[in-house]
N, C-alpha and C positions, 0 to 999 in steps of 0.2 A: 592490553592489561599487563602484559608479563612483563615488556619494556619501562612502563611505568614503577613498576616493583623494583625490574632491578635496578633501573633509574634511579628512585628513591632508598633501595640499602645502600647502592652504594655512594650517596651521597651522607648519609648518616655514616656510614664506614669511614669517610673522609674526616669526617669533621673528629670525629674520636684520636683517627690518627693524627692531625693535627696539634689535637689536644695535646697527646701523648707525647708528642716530639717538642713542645713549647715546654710541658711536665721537666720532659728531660732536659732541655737545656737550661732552665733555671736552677735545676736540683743543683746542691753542693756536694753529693757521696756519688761521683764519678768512680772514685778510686777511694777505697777504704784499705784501712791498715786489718793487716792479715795478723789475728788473733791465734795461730794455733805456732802452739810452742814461741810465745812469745814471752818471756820474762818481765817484762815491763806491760802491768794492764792496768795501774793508775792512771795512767792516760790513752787516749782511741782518738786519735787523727785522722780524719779524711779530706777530699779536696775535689774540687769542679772544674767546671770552664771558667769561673771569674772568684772563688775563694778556696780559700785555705784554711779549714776549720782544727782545734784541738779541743776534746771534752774531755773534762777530768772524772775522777772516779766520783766527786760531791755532786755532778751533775750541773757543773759551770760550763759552757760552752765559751768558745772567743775566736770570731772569724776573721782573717786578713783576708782583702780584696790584695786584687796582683796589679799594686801602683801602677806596673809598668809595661811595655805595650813590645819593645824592641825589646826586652830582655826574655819574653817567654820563647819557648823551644816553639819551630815552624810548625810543628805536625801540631801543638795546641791550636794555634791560629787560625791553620787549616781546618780543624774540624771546627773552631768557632762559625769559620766561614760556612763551611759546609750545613750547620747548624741555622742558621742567619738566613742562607738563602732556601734552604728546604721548606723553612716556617712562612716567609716571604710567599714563595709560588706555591704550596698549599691554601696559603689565603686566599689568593687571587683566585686561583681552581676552586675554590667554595663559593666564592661571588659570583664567578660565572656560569657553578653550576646549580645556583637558586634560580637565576635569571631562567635556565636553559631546563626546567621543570615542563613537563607535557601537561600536569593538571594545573598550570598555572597562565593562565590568559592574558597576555601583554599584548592590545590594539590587535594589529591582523598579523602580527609574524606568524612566518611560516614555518610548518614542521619541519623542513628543510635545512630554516636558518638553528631553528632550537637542537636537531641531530649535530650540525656543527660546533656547536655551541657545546654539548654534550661531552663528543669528541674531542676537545679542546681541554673540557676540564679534567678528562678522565688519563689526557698525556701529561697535563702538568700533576696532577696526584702521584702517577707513577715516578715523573721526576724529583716529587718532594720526597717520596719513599724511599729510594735511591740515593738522594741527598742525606736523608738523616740515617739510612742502614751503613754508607758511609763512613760518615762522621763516626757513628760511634765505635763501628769496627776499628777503623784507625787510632780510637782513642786507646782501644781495648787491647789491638798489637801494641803500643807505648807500653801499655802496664805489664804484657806478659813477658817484653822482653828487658822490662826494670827488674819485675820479678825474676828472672833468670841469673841476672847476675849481680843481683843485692845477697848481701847474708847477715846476721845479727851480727858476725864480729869483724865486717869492715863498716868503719868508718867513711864519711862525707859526705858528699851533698846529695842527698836524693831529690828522684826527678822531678816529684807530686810533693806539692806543702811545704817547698825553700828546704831549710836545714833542716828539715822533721822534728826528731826528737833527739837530733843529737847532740845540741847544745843543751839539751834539760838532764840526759842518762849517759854520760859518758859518752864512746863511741858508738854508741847503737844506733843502728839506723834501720827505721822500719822499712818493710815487706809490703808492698799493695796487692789487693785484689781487683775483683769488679765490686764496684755496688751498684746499689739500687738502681742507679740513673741511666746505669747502662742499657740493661734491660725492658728497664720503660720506649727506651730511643728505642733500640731492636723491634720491640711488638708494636709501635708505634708507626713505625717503616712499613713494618711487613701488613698491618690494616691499611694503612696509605694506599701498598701495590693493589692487594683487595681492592679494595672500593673505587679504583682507578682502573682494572681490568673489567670491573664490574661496568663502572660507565661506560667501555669501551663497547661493554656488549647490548647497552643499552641504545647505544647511536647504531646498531644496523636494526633493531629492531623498529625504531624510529620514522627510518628513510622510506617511504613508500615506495612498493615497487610496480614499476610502468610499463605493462607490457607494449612496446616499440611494436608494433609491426609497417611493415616495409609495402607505401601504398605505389603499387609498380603493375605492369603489365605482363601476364605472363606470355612467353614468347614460347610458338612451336616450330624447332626446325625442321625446313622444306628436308623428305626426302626425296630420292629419286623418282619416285613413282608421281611425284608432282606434275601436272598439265596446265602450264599456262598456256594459257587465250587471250591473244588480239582483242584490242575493244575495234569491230568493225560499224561501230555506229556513226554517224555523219557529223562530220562538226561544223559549225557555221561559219563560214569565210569572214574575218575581222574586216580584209579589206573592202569585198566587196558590201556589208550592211554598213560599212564607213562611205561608202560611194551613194549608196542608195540614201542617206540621212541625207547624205549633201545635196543631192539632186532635186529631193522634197522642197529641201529648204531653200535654193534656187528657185520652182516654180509658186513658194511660196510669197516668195518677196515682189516675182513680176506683177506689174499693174496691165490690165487690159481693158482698153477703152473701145466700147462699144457703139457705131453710128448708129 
């Protein structure tokens, strides 16, 4: 029963973090423009893994996708990847951890094969957690160390959303933060590792255990005080009851004719 439970949370654990980490890779406020002591708040820029949005203060929004594929900086890429393949092997771990349910009757498999099966989904969940805690850490070093050495009053290209806003306000160039998407990926990671530690604990309680014992003879050894004995009983001569058959069988075969 207990195996069954944790079984089943953390396979609802999975699925959420899933969620969470597809949530986040879709989101576009990866990095939001950092509002304090900002002189320019007619407009609020943020930006993703695949846009680049600007809202104006009327409440227009206008998102650019990132045409291009060689021009973004490696470590975007990398976390796209990272991104890509955490949601990837997250899936597959939910598929095989429906199949690999105890209250769930599939023909004759055995408990055996479903503890594997368990075990299986609960290492790929911890790699998808892994994957998207990743990803979005490395997204989140980009921004703090943009934020470090951006200021209001230099100018050029910042590294989220092309030229920002500094072809609209003079030189100004905004300041990122984290946003919302970050966040999401993080809690979404870290229920992934959950509910994959979880199934990990659900495959021993699964496995049936066998008590082996060892069908053997037990042996006691001779001490000294041991007295073997002679077998002095007679044994029967092979050759001579070989002679005597023969002999039978000689005066068997003779014919004796009688006057």
């Amino acid at each position: 029963m207990a195996a069954t439970l944790c079984q089943v949370m953390g396979l609802l654990l999975s699925l959420l973090g899933v969620a969470g980490i597809i949530a986040a890779t879709g989101m576009d406020q990866w990095a939001t423009e950092d509002l304090f002591d900002n002189p320019v708040t007619a407009i609020f820029s943020y930006s993703g893994l695949w846009n680049s949005c600007v809202r104006q203060s009327s409440g227009f929004t206008e998102c650019r996708p990132y045409f291009t594929i060689l021009g973004l900086p490696a470590l975007l890429q990398a976390v796209r990847a990272l991104m890509i393949v955490g949601i990837v092997i997250g899936a597959i771990g939910c598929l095989i951890a429906i199949f690999s349910m105890k209250c769930l009757k599939m023909g004759n498999m055995e408990d055996n094969i479903k503890a594997t099966m368990t075990l299986t989904s609960g290492i790929m969940f911890l790699l998808a957690g892994v994957c998207g805690i990743a990803g979005v850490s490395a997204f989140a070093n980009l921004i703090v160390q943009s934020f470090r050495f951006t200021t209001y009053a230099d100018g050029g290209f910042s590294s989220f959303g092309g030229a920002g806003i500094g072809g609209l306000s003079g030189n100004l160039t905004p300041r990122y933060t984290f946003g919302p998407a970050l966040f999401v990926g993080w809690i979404g990671g870290a229920i992934l590792v959950v509910g994959g530690i979880m199934m990990c604990l659900a495959c021993r309680g699964m496995t049936p255990e066998r008590n082996r014992a060892y069908d053997g003879m037990t042996y006691k050894a001779a001490s000294h005080h041991t007295i073997y004995k002679s077998d002095t009983r007679p044994r029967p001569a092979i050759n001579d009851s070989y002679k005597a058959q023969s002999v039978e069988g000689r005066h068997s075969n003779q014919r004796f004719d009688y006057v």
